[in-house]
C-alpha positions as CSV (number, residue, x, y, z in Angstrom):
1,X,0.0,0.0,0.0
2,X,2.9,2.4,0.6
3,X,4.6,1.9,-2.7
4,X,1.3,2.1,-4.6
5,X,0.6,6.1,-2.7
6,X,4.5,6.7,-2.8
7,X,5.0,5.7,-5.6
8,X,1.7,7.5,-7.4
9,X,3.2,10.7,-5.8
10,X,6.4,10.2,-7.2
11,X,5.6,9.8,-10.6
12,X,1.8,12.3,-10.7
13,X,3.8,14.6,-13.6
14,X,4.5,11.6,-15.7
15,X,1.4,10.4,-15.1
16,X,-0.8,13.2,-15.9
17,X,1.2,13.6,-18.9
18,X,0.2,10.2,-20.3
19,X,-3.6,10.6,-18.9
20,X,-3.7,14.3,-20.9
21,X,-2.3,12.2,-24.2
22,X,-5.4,9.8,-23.9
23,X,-7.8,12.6,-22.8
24,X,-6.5,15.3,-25.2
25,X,-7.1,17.7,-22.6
26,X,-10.6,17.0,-21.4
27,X,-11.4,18.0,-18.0
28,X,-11.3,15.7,-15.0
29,X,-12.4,15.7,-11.6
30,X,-9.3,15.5,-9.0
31,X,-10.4,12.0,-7.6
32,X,-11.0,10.4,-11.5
33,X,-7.3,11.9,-12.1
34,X,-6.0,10.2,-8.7
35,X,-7.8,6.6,-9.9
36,X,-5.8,6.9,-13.0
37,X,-2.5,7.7,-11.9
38,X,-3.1,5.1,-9.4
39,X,-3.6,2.5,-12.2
40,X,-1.1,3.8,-14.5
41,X,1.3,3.1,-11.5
42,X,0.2,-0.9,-10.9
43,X,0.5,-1.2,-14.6
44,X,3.7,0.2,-15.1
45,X,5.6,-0.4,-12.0
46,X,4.3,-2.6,-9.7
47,X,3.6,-7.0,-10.1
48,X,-0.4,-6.3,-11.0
49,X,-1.4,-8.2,-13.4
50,X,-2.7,-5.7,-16.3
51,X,-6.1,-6.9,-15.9
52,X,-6.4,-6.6,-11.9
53,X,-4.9,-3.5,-12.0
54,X,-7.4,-2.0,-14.6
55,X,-10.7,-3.8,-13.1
56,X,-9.6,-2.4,-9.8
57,X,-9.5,0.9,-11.0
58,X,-12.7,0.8,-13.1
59,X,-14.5,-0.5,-10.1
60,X,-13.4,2.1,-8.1
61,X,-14.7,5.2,-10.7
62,X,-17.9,3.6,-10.7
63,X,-18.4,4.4,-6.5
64,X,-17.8,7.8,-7.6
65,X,-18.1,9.0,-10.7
66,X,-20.3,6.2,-12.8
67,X,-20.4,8.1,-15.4
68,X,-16.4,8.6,-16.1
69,X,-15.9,4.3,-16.1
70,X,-16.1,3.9,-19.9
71,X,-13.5,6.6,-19.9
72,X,-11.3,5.6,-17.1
73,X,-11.6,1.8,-18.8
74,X,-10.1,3.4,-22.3
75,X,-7.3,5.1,-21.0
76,X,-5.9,2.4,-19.1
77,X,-6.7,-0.3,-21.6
78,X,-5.0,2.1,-24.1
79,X,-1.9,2.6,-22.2
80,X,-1.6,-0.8,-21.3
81,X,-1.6,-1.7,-25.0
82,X,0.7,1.1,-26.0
83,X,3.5,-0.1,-23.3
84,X,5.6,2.5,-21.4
85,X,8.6,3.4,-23.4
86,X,6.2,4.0,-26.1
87,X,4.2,6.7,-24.4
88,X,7.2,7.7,-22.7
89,X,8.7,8.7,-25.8
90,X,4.8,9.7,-27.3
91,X,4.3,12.5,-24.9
92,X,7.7,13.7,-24.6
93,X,8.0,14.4,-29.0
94,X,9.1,17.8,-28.9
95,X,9.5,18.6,-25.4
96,X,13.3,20.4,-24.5
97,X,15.3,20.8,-21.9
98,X,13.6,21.2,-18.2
99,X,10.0,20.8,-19.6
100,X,10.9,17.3,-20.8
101,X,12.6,16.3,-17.5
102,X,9.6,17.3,-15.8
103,X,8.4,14.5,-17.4
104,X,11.0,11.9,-17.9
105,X,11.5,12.6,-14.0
106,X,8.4,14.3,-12.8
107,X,9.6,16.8,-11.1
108,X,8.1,20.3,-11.6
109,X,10.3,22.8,-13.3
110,X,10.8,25.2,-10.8
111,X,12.6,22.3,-8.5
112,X,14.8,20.9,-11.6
113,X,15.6,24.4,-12.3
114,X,16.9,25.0,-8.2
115,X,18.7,21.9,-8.0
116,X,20.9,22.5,-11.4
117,X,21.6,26.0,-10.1
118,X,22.7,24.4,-6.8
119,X,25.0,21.5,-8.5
120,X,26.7,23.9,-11.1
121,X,27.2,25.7,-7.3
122,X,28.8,22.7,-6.2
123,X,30.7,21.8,-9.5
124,X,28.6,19.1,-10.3
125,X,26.8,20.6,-13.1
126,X,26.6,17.5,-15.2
127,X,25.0,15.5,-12.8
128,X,21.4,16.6,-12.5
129,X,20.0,13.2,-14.0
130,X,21.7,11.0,-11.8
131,X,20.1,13.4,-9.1
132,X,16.4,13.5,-10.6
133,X,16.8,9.4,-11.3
134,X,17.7,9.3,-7.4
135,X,15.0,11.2,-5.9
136,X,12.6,8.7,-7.4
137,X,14.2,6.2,-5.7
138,X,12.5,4.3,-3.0
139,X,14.7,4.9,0.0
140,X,16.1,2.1,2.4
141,X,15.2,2.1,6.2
142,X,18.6,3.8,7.6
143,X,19.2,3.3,11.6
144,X,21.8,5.6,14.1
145,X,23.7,3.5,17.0
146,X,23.5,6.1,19.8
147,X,25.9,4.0,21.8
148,X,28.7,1.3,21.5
149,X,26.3,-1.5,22.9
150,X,23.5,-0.2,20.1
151,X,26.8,-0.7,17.5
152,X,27.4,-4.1,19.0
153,X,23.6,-5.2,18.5
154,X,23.2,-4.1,15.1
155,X,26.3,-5.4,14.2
156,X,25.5,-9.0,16.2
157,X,22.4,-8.5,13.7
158,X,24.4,-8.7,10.5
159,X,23.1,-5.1,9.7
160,X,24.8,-3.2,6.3
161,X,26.8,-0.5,7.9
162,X,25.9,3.0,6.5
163,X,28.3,4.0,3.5
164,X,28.4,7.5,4.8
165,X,27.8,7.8,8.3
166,X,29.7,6.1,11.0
167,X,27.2,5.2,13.1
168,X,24.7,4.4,10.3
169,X,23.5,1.2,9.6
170,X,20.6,0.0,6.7
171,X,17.9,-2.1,7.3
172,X,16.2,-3.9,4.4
173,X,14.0,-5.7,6.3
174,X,11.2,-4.8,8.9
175,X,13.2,-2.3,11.8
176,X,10.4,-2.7,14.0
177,X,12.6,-5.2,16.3
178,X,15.7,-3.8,16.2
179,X,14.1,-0.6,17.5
180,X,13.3,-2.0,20.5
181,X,17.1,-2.0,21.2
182,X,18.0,1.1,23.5
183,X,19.9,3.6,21.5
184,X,18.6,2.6,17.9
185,X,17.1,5.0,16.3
186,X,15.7,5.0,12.4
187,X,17.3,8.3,10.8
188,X,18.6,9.3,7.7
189,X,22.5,9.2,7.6
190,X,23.0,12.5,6.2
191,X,21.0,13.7,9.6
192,X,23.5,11.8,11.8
193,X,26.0,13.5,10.1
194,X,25.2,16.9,10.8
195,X,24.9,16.7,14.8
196,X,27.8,14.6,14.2
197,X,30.0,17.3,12.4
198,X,29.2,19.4,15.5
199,X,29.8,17.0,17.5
200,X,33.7,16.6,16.3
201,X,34.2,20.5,16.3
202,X,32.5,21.3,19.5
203,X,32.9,21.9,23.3
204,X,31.0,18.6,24.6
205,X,31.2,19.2,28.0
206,X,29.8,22.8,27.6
207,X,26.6,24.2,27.0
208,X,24.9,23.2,23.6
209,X,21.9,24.3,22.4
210,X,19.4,22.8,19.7
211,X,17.4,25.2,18.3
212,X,14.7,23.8,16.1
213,X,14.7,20.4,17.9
214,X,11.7,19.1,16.6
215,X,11.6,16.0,16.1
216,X,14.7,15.4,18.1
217,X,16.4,13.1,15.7
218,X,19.5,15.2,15.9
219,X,19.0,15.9,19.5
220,X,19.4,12.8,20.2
221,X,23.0,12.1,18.5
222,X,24.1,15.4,20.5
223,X,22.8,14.2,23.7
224,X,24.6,10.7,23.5
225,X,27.7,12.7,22.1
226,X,28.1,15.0,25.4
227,X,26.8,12.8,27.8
228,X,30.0,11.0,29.2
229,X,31.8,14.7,28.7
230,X,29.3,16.4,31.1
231,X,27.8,18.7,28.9
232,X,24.2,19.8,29.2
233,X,21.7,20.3,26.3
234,X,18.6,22.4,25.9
235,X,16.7,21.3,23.0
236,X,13.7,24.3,21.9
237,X,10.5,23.8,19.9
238,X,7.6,25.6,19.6
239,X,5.6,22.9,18.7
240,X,3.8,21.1,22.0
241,X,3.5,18.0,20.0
242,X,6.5,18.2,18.1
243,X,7.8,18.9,22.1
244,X,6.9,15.6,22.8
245,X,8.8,13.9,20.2
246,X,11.9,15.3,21.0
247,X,11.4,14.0,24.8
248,X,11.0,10.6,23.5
249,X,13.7,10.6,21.3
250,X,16.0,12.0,24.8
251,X,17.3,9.5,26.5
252,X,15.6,10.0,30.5
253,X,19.2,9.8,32.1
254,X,19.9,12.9,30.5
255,X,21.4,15.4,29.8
256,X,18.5,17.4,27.8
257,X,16.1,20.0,29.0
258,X,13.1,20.2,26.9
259,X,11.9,24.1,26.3
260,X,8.8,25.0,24.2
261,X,10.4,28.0,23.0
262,X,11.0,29.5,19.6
263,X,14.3,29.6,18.6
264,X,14.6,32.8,18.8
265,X,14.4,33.1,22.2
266,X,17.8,31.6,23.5
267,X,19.6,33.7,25.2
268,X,22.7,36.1,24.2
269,X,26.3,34.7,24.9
270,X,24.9,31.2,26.8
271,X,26.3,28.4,24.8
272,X,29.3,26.6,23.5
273,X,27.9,25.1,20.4
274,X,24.3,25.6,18.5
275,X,22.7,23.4,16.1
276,X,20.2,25.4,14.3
277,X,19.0,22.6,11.5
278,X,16.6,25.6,10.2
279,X,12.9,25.4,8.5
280,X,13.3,25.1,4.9
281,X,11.8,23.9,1.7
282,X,12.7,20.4,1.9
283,X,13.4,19.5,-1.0
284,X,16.7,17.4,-0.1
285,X,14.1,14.4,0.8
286,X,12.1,14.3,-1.4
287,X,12.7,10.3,-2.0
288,X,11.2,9.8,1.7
289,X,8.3,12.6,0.8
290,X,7.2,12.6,-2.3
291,X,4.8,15.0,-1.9
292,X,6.7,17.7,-0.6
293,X,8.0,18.4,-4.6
294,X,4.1,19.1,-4.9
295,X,3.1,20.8,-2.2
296,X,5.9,23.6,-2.6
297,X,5.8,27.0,-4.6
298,X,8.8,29.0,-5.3
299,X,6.7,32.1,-4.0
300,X,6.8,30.2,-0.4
301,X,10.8,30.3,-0.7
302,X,11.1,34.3,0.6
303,X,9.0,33.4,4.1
304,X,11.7,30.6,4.7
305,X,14.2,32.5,4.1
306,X,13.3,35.3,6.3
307,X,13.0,32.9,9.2
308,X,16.4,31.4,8.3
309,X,17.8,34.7,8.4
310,X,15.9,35.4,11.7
311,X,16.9,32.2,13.5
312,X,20.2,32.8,12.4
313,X,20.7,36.3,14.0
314,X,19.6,34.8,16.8
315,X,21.9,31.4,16.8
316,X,24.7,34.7,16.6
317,X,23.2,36.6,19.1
318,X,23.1,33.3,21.9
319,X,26.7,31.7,21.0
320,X,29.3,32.3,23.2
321,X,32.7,33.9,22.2
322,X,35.0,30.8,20.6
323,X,31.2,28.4,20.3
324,X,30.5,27.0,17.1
325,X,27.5,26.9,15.4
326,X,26.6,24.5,12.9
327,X,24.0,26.0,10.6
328,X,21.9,23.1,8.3
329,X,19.2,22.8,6.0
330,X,17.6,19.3,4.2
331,X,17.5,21.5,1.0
332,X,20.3,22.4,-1.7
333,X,18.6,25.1,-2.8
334,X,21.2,28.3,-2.7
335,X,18.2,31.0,-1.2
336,X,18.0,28.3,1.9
337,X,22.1,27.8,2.0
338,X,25.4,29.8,1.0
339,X,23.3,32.4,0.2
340,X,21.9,32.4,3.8
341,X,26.0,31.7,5.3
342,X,26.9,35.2,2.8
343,X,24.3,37.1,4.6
344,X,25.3,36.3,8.3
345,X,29.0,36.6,7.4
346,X,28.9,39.9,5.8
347,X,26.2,41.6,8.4
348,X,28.7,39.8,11.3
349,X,32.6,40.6,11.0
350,X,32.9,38.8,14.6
351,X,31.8,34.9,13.0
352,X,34.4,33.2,10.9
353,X,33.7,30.1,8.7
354,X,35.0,27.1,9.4
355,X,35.7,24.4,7.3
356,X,32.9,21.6,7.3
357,X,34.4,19.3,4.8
358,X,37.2,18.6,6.9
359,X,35.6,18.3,10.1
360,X,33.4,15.4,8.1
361,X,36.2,14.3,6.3
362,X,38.0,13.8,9.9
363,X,34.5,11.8,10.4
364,X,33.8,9.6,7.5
365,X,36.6,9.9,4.7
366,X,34.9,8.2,1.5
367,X,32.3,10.8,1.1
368,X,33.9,12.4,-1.5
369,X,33.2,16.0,-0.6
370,X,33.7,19.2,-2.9
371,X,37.4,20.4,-1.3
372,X,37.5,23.5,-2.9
373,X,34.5,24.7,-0.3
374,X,34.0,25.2,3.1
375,X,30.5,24.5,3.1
376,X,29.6,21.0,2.4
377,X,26.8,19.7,0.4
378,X,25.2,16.1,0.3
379,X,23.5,14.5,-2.5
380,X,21.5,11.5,-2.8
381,X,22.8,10.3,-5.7
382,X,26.5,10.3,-4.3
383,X,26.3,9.9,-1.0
384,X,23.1,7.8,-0.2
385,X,22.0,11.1,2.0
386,X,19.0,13.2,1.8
387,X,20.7,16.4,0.4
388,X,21.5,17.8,3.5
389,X,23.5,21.2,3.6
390,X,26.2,21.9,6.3
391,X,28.2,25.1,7.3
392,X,30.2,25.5,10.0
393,X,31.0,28.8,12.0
394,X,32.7,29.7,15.1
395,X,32.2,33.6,16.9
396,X,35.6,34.7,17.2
């Protein structure tokens, strides 16, 4: 059931495209549009027989729309008889450029447009296929050891270890039991890595601070990172729900206080290290949300960036003289990242940047980072990571 809605999410663009060839542009109503793409997705890329998959869909136009079942019957029967790299190659005649990866990849434009702006960034200009081709991917279950004895029990388990993160590990079958192991965690390696990278750089038994905590993933690396050091940990989120996520993903022993606070209300010159993994467009996991390629606008882009800039300030404003503060986004998009690390450094002459490729180098050395930056970029395609962003910077 998850790969049928995932996967319908995935690939709506494509889909559309091959129900508008059949249609020739006749109106639909949303739900007869949703039973198609749903059956164009069991035909072309799940094991459903063509004729379940069709009679399923049929059946299912007739509970709403009786009227649209002759239709919704055509179309399906027609694509199924055309074949997929037929109609693949049907609708995209004449199509250029970004509107035919739209298709090939379905992705809207606006995204494929961002993300080739942010790999020429990143001197991997030639690589925005392999990036596309990977955020259609359907992502393994990746795990975080918190703790030696959570490393020895995942290992005892015959687990893959993470190719990027050191305490990463890939499930490919059901976690459910191995997350009933204290200190496992299911997270995305390329989030490990960024409490990790301020984890190697700063003060752990000082005073760290995790501004947008929510849903305490990362809190929860940082907190089993300072813990033997005697460092103590405030973990804010505005959120009373999202409050109570980050308390169950904090270990009781501690440390890790639990404010429902907006970031921006740490106080000046009180810690020795900030995480401030900052709202933003998301669009670096998109393989584990489909939907979120969707349900973005490029007009919703200057309110995130405002609040970046504004959570920033105030990351400044709270870190201590010689603190670090580790500034991340699951988006490559430039608005969201070195555009956002230009700002801070130009409006603050007191905040140097560090650099973040050799911290994580120092961390994990096969991932191939871009050396000729201090900022550091993941990709999906390369690294296995959501496209997570990373910079570094420490208030002289």
């Amino acid at each position: 059931m998850q790969e049928l809605s995932y996967g319908t999410l995935r690939w709506r663009a494509q889909y559309d495209a091959f129900i508008d060839s059949f249609t020739q542009g006749k109106s639909l109503s949303p739900k007869l549009r949703l039973t198609l793409q749903l059956g164009l997705h069991q035909l072309f890329r799940m094991r459903v027989p063509s004729h379940a998959a069709i009679h399923e869909s049929v059946e299912l136009v007739k509970k709403f729309e009786r009227s649209a079942a002759g239709l919704a019957n055509a179309v399906l029967r027609n694509a199924d008889r055309a074949g997929f790299e037929p109609l693949l190659t049907k609708v995209l005649l004449g199509k250029t450029g970004v509107d035919a990866l739209s298709i090939r990849y379905s992705h809207p434009a606006w995204v494929i447009t961002a993300l080739k702006t942010a790999l020429e960034l990143d001197g991997r200009g030639d690589q925005l296929e392999s990036l596309l081709d990977a955020n259609n991917e359907t992502p393994l279950v990746n795990l975080a050891a918190l703790s030696e004895e959570a490393e020895k029990y995942l290992n005892s388990q015959q687990l893959e270890p993470g190719g990027a993160s050191p305490i990463g590990f890939i499930a490919r079958g059901n976690p459910e039991p191995l997350l009933a192991f204290p200190g496992v965690r299911v997270q995305d390696q390329g989030s490990q890595l960024v409490a990790l990278a301020l984890l190697q750089a700063g003060n752990k038994a000082g005073h760290w601070l995790d501004m947008c905590s929510g849903p305490g993933g990362k809190s929860a690396v940082l907190q089993a990172g300072i813990r033997d050091f005697g460092g103590t940990l405030d973990c804010l989120e505005p959120n009373p729900q999202r409050a109570d996520l980050v308390r169950e993903a904090l270990d009781p022993k501690g440390p890790g206080n639990v404010i429902v606070a907006y970031g921006q209300e740490a106080k000046p010159n009180s810690y020795d290290a900030i995480l401030l993994d900052a709202p933003c467009s998301g669009l670096g996991s998109v393989r584990r949300k489909p939907e979120s390629r969707w349900r973005k606008r490029p007009e919703q882009l200057s309110g995130l960036v405002k609040i970046q800039q504004e959570l920033l300030e105030a990351a400044v404003s709270a870190l201590r003289p010689g603190g670090y503060l580790l500034y991340s986004t699951c988006s490559p998009l430039v608005q969201e990242t070195n555009a956002q690390i230009k700002g801070i450094l130009d409006s603050h002459p007191e905040i140097e940047l560090m650099d973040t490729n050799s911290v994580l180098n120092a961390i994990a050395p096969d991932l191939k980072l871009n050396s000729s930056r201090k900022t550091t970029q993941l990709w999906t395609h390369l690294h296995g990571t959501d496209a997570m962003f990373m910079a570094l910077l420490r208030k002289q």
